[in-house]
C-alpha positions in Angstrom: -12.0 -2.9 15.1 -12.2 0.1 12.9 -10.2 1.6 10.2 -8.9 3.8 12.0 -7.3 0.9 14.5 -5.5 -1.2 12.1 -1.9 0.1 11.6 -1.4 2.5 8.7 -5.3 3.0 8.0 -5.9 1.0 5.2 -8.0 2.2 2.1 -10.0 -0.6 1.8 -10.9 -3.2 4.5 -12.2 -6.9 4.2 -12.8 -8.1 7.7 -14.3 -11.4 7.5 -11.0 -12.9 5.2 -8.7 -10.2 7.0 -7.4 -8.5 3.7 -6.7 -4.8 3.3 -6.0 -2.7 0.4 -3.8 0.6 0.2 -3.8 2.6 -2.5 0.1 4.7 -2.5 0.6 7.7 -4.1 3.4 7.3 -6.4 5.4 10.8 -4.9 4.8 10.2 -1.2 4.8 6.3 -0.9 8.4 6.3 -3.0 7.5 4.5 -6.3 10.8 3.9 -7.8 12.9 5.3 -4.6 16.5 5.1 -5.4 14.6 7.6 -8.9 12.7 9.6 -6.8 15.4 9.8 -4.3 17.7 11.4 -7.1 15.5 13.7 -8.3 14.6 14.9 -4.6 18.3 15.8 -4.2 18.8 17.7 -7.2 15.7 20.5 -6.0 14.5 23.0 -3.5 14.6 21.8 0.3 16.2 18.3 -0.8 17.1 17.1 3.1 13.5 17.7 3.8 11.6 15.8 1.3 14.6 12.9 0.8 13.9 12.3 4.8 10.1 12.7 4.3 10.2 10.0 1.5 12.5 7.9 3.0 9.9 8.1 6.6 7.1 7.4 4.7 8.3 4.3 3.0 10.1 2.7 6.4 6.7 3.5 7.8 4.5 1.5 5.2 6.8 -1.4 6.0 6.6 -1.4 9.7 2.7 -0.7 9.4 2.4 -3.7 7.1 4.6 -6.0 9.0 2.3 -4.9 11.9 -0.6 -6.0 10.0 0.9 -9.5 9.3 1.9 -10.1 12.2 -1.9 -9.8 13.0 -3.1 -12.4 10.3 -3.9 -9.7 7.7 -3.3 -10.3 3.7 -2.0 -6.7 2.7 -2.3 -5.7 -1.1 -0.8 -2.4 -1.8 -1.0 -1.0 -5.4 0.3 2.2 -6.8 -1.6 5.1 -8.0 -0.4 5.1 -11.6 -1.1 1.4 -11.9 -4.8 2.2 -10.4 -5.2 4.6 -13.1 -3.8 2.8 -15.8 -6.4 -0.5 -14.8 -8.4 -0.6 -12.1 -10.3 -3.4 -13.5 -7.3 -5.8 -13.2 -7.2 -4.4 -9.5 -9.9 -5.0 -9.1 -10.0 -8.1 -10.0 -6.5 -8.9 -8.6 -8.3 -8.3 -5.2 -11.4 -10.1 -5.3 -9.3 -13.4 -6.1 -7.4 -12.7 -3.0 -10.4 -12.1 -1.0 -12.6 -15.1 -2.2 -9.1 -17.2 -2.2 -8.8 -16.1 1.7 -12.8 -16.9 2.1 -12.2 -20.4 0.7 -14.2 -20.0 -2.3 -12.6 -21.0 -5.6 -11.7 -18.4 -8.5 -13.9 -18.5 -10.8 
């Protein structure tokens, strides 16, 4: 199985303890919705981008209920937070994967 056949393409892959990673952009993943939602409706082309937003998150969900449903772990971070520390992502992932390998946190 490649990438490119697990639903929604994940960023980052772990096959052996079936955990996948995707790293959302804050504008088109919805951080904050109901926020972004607001702001959408106040500018230019608001139907457009409110129903793009709106597709995009419903989508993420479906893809990741998809990938449970198959036994995956999905970890989803936003891109602000990736910026902000991506050591504790980092680290906030390798504890899942060695927890879903067995191996103790160290």
């Amino acid at each position: 199985m490649t990438v490119d056949d697990l639903p929604g393409r994940p960023d980052v892959v772990f096959r052996v303890p079936r955990v996948v990673v995707f790293c959302d952009g804050d504008f088109w993943h919805g951080r904050d919705l109901d926020a972004r939602i607001e702001r959408l409706e106040r500018g230019h082309n608001a139907p457009y981008w409110v129903k793009k937003i709106r597709g995009n998150v419903a989508r993420d969900r479906c893809q990741e209920d998809e990938l449970r449903a198959l036994g995956w772990t999905v970890m989803r971070f936003w891109e602000s937070e990736i910026k902000r520390d991506s050591a504790a992502i980092a680290a906030s992932i390798a504890t899942v994967v060695r927890e879903r390998r067995g191996v103790a946190t160290l």
